[in-house]
N, C-alpha and C positions, 0 to 999 in steps of 0.2 A: 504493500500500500504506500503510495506516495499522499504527501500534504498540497499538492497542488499539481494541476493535470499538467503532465508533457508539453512542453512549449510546439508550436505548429510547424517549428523546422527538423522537427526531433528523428524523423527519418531521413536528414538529407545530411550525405558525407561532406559537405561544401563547407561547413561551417566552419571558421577556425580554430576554434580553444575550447576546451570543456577544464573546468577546478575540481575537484574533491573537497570539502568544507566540512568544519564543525560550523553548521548555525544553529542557534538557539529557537526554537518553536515558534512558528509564526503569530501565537497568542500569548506568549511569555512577556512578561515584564522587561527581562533583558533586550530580549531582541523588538521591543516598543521602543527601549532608552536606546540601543544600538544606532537605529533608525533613525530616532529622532535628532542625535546627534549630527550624526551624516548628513542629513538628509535628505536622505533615499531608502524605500522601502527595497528591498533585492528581490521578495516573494510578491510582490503588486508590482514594482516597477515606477509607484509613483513616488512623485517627491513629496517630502515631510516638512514641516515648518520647524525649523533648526532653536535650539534655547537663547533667550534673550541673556547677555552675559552681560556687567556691567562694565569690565573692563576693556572686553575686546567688542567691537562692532560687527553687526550680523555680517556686513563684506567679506571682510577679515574671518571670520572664521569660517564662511564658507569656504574662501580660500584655502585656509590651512586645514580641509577636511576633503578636497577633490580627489585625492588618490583614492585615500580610504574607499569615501564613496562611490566611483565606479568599479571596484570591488565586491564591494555589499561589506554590510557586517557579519564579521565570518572569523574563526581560525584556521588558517591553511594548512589542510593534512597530504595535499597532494598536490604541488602547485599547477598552476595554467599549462596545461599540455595542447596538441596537438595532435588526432583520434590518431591511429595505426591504421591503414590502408581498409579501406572498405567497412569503416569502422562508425559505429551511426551513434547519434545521441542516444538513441533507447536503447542500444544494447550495451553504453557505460551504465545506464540508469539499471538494469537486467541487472548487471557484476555489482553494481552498489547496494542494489537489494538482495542479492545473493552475499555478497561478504557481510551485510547487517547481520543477518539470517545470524552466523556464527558470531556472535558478538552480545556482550552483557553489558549492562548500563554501568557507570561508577560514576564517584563524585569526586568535582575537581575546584578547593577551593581560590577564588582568582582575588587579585588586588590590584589596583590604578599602578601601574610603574612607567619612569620614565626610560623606554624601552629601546637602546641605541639612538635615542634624540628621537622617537616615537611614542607618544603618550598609547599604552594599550593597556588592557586588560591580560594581565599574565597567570600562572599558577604559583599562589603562596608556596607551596614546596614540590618537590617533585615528583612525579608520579609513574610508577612502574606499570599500572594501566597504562597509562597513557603511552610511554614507550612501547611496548608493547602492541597495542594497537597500532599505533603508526607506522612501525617497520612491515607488521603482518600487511596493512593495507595498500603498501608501496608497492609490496611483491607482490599482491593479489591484484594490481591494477597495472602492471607493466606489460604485460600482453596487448592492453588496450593500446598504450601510449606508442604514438610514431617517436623515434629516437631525434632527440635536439641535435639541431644542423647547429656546423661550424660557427654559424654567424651567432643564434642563438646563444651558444655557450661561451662567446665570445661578448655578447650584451651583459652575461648575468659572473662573467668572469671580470668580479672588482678588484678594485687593490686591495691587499690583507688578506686574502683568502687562504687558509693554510692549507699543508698538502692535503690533509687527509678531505679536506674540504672539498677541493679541485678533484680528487681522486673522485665523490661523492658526485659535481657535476658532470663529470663526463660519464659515470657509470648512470647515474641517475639522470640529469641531463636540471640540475636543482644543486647547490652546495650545502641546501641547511636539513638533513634529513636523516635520520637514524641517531646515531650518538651525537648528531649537529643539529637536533631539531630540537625547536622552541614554540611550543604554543606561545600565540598571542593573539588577538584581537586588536586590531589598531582601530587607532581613534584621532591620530593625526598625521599632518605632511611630517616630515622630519623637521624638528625646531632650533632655527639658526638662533630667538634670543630669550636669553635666560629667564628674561623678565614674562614674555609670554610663555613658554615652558612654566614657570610657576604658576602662573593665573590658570593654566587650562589642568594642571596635573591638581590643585587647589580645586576647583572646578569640581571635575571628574569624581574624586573621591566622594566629596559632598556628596555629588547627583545620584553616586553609585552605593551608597553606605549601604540604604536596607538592601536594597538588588539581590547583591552581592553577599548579603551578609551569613546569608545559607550556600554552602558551595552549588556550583551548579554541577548540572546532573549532563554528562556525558552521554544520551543517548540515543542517539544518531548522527547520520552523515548525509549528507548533501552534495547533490550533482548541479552544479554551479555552470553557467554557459555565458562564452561570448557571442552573437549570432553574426559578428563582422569586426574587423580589425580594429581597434579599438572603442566597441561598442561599450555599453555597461554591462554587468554580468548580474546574469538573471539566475534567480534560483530556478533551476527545471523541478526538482522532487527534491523530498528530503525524506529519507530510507527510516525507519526507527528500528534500531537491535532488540534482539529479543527478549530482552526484560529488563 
């Protein structure tokens, strides 16, 4: 069972990017404040009326929320791929609902961090679910994925990237994934000044205190779609594990 029906391109191999995503329930509290944030809904597609901040001006934070936002709000468990040859939106959603299938719900407590100069939603401590699932779900979804071209690994190949990292994107065709992966949920551009860094990471906490203040509940995954080259990304379904 999906939370929302198949988008109308879902049989057509044309399209260029499909995600794998932790989002949080389209009637959740979290993913109302996610949205609102951004704003942009990723499961409607429509825009949200973003928070009135005192410090910063709605401009300005729409600004410093554009990435996020064509994104959706999400954790990335499997980043923007490109299908495998003859490879269709409904039969990643097919593998997403067959890898839930195997899969138990846990809780994962999160807190406001300011996340390599990106304000997100992280995991207070670490989590061996979560590891766990992540690596299981990389290998259960690499049959899908067409392997990243040259140029590709050559976009996401920054400065600092250590070996095992680089080893990670050329196997993977991604650097941050296995012993290199990081949930997070972002919730902003990368922030160049301190002063705004305080006022939104101040912010955030506030807005997220009760949210937040039960871990959330890991249970399910999300087939996430671009429909054209840099379009927004729409939630196609979102798969729920089996208990």
């Amino acid at each position: 069972m999906t939370d929302r029906p198949v988008i109308a391109s879902a049989d057509s191999p044309q399209w260029p990017r499909a995600a794998i995503y932790f989002s949080p329930a389209a009637d959740s509290a979290l993913h109302h404040f996610g949205s609102s944030w951004l704003g942009r809904d990723a499961f409607t597609a429509a825009a949200c009326t973003q928070p009135s901040l005192a410090a910063i001006d709605a401009g300005r934070l729409h600004t410093l929320t554009r990435s996020p936002r064509r994104y959706g709000f999400h954790a990335t468990l499997r980043a923007p791929f490109h299908p495998a040859d003859n490879t269709t939106i409904a039969q990643i959603i097919e593998h997403a609902e067959s890898f839930a299938h195997t899969q138990e719900s846990f809780l994962l407590p999160l807190q406001v961090e300011n996340y390599k100069g990106f304000m997100a939603l992280t995991p207070r401590q670490a989590s061996a679910a979560l590891s766990t699932m992540e690596a299981a779900l990389l290998a259960h979804f690499d049959p899908l994925v067409r392997p990243a071209s040259e140029a590709e690994r050559a976009r996401r190949r920054k400065p600092g990237l250590s070996a095992r990292q680089d080893a990670h994107l050329v196997r993977w065709g991604y650097p941050y994934v296995m012993d290199e992966f990081n949930f997070h949920m972002t919730l902003s551009e990368r922030l160049n000044d301190a002063r705004e860094a305080a006022i939104l990471f101040n912010e955030l906490r506030t807005r997220t205190q009760e949210i937040i203040a039960a871990a959330t509940e890991i249970d399910a995954i999300s087939v996430f779609v671009e429909a054209e080259k840099g379009a927004p990304f729409i939630a196609a379904a979102r798969l729920p594990f089996r208990a």
